[in-house]
N, CA, C and O of each residue as an XYZ file, in Angstrom:
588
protein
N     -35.116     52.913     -6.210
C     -34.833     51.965     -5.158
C     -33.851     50.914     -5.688
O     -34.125     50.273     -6.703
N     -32.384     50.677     -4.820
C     -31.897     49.900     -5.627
C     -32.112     48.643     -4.712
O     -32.539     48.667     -3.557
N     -31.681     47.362     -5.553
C     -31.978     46.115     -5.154
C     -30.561     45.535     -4.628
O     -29.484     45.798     -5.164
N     -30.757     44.571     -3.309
C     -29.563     44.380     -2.797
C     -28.530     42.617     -3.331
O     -28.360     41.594     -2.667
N     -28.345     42.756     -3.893
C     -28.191     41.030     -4.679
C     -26.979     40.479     -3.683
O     -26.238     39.810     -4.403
N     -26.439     40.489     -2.218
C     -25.236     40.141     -1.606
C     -25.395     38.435     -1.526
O     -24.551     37.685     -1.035
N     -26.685     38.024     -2.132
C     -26.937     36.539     -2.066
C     -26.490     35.951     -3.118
O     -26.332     34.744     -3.306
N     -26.248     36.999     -3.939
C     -25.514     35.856     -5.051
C     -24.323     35.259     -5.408
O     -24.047     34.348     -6.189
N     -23.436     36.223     -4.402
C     -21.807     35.628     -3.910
C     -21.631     34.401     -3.316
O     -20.689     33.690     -3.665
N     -22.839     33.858     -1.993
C     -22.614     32.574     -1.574
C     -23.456     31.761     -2.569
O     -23.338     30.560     -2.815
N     -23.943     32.249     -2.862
C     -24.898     31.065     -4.100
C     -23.771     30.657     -5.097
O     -23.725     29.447     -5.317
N     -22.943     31.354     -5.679
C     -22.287     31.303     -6.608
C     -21.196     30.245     -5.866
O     -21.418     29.054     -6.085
N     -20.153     30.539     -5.091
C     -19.584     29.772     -4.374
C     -20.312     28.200     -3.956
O     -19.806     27.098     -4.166
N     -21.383     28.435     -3.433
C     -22.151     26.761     -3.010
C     -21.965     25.947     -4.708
O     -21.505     24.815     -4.854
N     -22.357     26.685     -5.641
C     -22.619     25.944     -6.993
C     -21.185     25.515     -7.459
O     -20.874     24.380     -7.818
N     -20.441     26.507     -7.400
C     -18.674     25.849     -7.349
C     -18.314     24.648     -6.917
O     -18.115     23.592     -7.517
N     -18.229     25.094     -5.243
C     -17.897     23.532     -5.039
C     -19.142     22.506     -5.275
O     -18.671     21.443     -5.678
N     -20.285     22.454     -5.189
C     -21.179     21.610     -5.758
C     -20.369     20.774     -6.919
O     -19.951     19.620     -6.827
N     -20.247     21.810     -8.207
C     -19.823     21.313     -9.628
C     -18.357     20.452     -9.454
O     -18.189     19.453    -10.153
N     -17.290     20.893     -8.477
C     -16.455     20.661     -8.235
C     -16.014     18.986     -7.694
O     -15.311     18.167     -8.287
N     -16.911     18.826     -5.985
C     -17.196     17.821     -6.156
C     -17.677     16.641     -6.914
O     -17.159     15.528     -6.816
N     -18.876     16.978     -7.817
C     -19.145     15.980     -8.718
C     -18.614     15.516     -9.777
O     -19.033     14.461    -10.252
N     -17.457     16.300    -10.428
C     -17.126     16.269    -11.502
C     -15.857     15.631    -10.495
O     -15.104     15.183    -11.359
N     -15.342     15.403     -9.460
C     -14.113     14.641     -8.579
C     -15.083     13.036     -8.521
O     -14.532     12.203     -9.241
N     -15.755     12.749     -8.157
C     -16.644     11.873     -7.955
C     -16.848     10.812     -9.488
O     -16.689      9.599     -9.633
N     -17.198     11.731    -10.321
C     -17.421     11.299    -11.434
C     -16.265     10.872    -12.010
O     -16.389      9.763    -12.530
N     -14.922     11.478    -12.124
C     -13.603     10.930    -12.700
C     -13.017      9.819    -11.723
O     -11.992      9.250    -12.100
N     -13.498      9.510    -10.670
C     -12.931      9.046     -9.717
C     -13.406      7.342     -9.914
O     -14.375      6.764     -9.421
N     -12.359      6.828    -10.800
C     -12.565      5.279    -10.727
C     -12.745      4.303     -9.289
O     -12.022      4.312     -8.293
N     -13.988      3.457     -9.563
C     -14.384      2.320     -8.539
C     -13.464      1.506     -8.612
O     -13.509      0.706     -9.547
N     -11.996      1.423     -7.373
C     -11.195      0.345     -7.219
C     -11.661     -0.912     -6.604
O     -11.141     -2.021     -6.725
N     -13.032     -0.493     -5.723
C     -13.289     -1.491     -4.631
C     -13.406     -2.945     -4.891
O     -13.186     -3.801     -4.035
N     -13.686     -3.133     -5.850
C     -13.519     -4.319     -5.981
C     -12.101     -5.038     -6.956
O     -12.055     -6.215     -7.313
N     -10.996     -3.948     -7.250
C      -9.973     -4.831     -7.531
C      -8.921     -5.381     -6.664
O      -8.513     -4.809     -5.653
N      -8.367     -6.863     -7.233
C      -7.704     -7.246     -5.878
C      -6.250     -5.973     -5.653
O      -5.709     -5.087     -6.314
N      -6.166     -6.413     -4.711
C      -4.869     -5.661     -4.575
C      -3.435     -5.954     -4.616
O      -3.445     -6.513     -5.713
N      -2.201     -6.001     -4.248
C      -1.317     -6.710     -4.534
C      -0.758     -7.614     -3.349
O       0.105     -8.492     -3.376
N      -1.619     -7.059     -2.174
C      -1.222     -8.129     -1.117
C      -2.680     -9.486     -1.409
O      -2.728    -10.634     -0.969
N      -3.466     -8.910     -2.100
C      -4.553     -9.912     -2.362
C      -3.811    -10.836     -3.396
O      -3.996    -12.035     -3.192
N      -2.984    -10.508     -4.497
C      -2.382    -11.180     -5.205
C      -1.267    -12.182     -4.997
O      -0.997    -13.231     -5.581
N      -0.419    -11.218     -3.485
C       0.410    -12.032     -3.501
C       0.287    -13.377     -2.614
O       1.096    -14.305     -2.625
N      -1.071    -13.276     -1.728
C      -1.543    -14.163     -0.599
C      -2.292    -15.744     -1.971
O      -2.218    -16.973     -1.944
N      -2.916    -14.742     -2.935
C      -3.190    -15.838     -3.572
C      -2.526    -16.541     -4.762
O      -3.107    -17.505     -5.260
N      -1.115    -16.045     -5.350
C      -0.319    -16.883     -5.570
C       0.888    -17.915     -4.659
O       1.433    -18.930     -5.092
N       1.042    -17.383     -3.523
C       1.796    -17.633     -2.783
C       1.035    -19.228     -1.765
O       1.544    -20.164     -1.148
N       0.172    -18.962     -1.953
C      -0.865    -19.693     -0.595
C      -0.580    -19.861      0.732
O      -0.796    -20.876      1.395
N       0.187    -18.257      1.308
C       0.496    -17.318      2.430
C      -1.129    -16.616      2.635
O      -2.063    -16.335      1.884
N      -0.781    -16.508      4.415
C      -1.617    -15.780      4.863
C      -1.291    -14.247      5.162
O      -1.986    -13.463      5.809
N       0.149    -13.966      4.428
C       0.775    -12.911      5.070
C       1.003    -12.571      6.221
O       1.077    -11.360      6.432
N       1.187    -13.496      7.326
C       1.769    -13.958      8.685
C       2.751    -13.648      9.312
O       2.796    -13.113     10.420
N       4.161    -14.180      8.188
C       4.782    -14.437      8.436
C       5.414    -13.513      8.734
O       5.438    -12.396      8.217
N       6.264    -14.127     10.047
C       7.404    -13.342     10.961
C       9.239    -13.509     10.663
O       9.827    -14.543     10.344
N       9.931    -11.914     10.927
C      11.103    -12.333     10.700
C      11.431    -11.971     12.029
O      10.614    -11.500     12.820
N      12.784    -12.218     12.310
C      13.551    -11.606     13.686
C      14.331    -10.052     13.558
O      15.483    -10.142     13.134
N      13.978     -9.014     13.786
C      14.942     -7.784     13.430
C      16.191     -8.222     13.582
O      16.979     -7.944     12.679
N      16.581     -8.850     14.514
C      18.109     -9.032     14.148
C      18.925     -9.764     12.978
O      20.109     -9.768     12.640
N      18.002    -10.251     12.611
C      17.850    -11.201     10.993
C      18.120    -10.180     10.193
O      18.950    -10.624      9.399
N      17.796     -8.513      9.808
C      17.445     -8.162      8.724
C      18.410     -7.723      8.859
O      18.896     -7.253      9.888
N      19.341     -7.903      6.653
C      20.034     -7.446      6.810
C      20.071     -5.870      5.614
O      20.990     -5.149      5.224
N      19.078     -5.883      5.449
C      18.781     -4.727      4.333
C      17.260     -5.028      3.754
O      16.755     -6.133      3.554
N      16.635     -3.623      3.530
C      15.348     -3.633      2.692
C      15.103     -2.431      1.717
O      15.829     -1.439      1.792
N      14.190     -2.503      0.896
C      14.028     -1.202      0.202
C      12.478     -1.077     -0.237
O      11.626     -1.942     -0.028
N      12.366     -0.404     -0.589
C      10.996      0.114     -0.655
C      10.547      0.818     -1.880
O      11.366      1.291     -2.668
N       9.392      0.890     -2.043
C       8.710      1.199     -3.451
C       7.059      0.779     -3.107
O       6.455     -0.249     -2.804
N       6.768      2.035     -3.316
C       5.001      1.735     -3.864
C       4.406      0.640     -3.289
O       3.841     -0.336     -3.782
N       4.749      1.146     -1.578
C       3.413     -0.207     -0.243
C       4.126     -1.167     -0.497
O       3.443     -2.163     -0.259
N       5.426     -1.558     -0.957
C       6.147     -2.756     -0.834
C       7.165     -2.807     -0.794
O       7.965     -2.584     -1.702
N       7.423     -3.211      0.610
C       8.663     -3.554      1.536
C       9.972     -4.967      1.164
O       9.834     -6.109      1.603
N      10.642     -4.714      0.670
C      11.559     -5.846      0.541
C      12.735     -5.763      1.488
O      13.546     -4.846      1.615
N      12.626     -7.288      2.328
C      13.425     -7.526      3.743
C      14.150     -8.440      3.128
O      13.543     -9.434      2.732
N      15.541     -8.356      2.900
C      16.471     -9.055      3.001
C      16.993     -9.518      4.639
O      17.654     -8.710      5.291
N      16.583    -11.060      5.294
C      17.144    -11.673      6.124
C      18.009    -12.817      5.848
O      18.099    -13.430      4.785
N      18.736    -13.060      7.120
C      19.135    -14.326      7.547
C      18.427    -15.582      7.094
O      17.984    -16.036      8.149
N      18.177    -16.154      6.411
C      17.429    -17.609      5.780
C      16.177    -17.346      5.074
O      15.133    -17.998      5.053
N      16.572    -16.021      4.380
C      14.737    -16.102      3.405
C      15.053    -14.431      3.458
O      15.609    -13.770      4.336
N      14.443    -14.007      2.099
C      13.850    -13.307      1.976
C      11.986    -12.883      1.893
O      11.241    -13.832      1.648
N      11.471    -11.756      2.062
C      10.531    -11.333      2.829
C      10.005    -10.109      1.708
O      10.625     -9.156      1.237
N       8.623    -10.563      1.508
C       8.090     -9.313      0.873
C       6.897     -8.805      1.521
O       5.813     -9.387      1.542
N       7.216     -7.446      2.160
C       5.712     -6.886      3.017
C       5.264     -6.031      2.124
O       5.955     -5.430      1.302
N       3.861     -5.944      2.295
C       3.124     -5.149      2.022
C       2.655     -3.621      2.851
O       2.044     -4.070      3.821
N       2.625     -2.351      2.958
C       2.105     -1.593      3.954
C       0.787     -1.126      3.349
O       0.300     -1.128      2.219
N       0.329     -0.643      4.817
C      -1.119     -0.607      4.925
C      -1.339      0.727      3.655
O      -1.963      0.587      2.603
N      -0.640      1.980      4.119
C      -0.523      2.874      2.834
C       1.055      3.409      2.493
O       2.053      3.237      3.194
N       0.975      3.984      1.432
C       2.159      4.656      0.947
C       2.981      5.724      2.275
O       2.330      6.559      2.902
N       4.505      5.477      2.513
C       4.914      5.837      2.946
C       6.113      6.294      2.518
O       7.166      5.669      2.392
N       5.797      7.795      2.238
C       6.841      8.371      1.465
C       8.257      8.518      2.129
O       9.242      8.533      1.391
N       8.413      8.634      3.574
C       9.389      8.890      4.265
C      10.114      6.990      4.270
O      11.087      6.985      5.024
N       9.947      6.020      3.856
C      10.587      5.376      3.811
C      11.713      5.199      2.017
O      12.724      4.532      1.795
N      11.034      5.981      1.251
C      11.366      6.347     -0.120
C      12.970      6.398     -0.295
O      13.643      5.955     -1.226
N      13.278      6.898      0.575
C      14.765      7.652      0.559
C      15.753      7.422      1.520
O      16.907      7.846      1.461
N      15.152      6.576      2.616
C      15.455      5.798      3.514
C      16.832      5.229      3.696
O      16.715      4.080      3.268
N      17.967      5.381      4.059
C      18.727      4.116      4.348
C      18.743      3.574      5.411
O      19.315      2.485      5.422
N      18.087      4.121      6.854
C      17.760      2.914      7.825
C      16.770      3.020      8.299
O      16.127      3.973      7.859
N      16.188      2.313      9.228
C      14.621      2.447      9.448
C      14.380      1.662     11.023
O      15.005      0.652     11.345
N      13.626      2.163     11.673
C      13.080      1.374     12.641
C      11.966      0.230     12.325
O      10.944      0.451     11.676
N      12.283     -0.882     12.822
C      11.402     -1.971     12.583
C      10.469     -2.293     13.953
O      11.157     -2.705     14.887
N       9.476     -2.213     14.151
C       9.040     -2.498     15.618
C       8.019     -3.439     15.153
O       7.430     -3.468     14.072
N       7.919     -4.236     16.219
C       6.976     -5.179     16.105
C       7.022     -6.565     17.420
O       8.074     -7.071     17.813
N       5.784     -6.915     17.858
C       6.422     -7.933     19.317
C       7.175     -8.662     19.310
O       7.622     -9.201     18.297
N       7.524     -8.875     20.482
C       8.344    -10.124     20.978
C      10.070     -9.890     19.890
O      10.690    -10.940     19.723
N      10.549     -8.899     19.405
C      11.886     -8.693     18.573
C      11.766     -9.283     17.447
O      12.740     -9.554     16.744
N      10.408     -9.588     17.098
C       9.812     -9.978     14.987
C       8.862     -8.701     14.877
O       8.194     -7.856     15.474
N       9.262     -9.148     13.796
C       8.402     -7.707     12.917
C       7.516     -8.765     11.631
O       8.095     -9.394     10.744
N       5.957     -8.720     11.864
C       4.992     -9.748     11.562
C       3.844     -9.295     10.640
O       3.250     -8.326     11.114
N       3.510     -9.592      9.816
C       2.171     -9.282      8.878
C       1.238     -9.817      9.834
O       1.121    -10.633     10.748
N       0.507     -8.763      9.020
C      -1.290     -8.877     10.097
C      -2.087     -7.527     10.807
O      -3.195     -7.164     11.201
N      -0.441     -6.994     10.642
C      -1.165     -5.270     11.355
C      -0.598     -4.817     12.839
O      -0.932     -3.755     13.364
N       0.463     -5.934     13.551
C       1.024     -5.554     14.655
C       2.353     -5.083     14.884
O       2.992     -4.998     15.933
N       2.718     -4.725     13.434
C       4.398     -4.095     13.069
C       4.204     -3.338     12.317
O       3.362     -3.401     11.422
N       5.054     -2.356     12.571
C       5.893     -1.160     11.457
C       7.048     -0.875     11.208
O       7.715     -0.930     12.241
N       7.714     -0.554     10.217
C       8.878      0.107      9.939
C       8.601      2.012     10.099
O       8.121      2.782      9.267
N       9.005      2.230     11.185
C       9.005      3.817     11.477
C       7.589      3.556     11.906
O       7.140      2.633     12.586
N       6.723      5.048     11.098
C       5.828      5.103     11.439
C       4.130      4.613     10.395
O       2.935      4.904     10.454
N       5.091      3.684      9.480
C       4.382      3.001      8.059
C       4.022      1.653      8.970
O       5.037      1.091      9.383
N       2.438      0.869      9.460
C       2.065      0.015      9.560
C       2.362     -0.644      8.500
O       2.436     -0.077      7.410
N       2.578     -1.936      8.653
C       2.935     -3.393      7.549
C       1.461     -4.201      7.637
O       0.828     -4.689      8.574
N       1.245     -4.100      6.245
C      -0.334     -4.894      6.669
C       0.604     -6.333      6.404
O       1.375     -6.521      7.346
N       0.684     -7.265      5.439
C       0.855     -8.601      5.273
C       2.290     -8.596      4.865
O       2.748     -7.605      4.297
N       3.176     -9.847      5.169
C       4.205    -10.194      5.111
C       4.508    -11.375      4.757
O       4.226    -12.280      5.543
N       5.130    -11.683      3.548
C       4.922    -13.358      2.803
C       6.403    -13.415      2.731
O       7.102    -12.408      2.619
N       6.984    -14.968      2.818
C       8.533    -15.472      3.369
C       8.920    -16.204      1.876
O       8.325    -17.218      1.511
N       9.840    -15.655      1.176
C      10.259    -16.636      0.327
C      11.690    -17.634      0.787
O      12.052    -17.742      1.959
N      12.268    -18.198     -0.183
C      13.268    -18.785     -0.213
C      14.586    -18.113     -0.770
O      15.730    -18.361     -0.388
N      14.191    -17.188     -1.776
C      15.570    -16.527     -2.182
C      14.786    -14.860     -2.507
O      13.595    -14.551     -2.465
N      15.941    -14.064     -2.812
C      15.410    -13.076     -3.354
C      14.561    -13.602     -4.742
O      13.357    -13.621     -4.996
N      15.677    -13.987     -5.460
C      14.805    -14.300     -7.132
C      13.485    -14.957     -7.103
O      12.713    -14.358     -7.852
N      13.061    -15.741     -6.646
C      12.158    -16.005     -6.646
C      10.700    -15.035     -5.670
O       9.503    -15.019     -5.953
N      11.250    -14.505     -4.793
C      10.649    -13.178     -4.177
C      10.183    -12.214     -5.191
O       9.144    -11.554     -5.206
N      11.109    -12.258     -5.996
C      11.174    -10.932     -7.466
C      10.057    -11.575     -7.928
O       8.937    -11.164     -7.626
N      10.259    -12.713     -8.756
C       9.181    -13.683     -9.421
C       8.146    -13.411     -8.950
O       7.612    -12.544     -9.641
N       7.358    -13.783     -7.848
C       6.194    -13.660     -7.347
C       5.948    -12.318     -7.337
O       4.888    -11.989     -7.868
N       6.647    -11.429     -6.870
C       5.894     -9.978     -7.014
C       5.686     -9.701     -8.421
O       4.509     -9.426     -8.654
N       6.354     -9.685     -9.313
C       6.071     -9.043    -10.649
C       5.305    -10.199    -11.288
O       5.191     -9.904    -12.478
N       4.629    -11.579    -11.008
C       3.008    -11.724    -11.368
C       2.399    -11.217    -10.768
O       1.476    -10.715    -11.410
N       2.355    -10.958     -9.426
C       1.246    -10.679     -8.371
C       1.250     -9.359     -9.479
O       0.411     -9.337    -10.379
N       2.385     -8.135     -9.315
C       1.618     -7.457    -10.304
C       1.270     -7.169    -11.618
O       0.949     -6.087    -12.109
N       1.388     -8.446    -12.213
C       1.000     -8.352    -13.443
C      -0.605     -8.899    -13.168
O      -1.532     -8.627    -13.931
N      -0.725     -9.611    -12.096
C      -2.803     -9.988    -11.824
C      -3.390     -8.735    -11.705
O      -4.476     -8.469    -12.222
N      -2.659     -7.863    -10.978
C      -3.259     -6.623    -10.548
C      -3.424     -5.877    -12.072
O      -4.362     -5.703    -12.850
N      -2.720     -5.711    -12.062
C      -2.849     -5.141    -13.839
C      -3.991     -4.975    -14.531
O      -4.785     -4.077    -14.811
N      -3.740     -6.699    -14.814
C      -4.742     -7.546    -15.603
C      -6.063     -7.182    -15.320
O      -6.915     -6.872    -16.153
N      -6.188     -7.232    -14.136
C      -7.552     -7.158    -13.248
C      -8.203     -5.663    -13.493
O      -9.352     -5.359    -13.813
N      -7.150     -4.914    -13.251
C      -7.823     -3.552    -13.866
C      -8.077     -3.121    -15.223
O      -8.975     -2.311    -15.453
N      -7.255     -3.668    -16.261
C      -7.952     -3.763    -17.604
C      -9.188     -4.070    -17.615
O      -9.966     -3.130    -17.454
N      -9.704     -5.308    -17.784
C     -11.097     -6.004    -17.422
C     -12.116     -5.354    -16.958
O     -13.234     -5.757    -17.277
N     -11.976     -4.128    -16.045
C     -12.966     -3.437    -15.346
C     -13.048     -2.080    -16.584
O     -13.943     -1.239    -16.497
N     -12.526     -2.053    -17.137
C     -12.115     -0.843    -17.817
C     -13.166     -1.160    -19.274
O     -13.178     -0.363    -20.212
């Protein structure tokens, strides 16, 4: 009499991804509590990430890694997006939408189809530069420490 073992193909498979998942889970560092870089830049800046420009103001931006740099008419502008948007990467023009003909931090504008979570107003580019590269050097920092 032979014995029928066809149960041990899905058993084998369930234990796969079982092992699979956990060992994703397990490598998978707890960010939740580090700030982020719009958390950094709201709290060096002492911006609420609010701030509004006029699209017809802008006269160039570029992009990198959830951060939007708006060159306008009387200030430069550093947004943050909600996530990575690769199709702005390579970009040379972009749709800006957002009410009333500003494009605004807070979550009611996008460039294309990349939501802008926060948007902070400097005075020049250089000093725009300045503030982002502490903001991410806190971020950094912050993740060492957890480590």
């Amino acid at each position: 009499m032979a014995l029928n073992f066809t149960w041990r193909k899905p058993l084998w498979s369930a234990l796969m991804v079982s092992s699979v998942l956990l060992t994703a889970c397990a490598t998978t560092s707890d960010t939740s509590g580090l700030p982020t870089l719009t958390d950094a830049l709201g709290e060096q800046t002492g911006q609420n990430g609010r701030a509004c420009v006029l699209k017809s103001d802008i006269k160039s931006f570029g992009y990198k890694d959830k951060v939007l740099t708006i060159n306008a008419r009387g200030g430069y502008f550093i947004a943050t997006t909600v996530m990575r948007c690769h199709n702005l990467d390579t970009a040379s023009l972009a749709v800006f939408d957002g009410p009333h003909n500003e494009v605004c931090g807070g979550g009611s504008s996008s460039v294309g189809d990349c939501p802008i979570a926060k948007i902070f107003e400097f005075a020049n580019r250089s000093t725009a530069f300045e503030a982002l590269e502490t903001a991410k050097a806190m971020v950094t920092e912050a993740a060492g420490e957890t480590r």
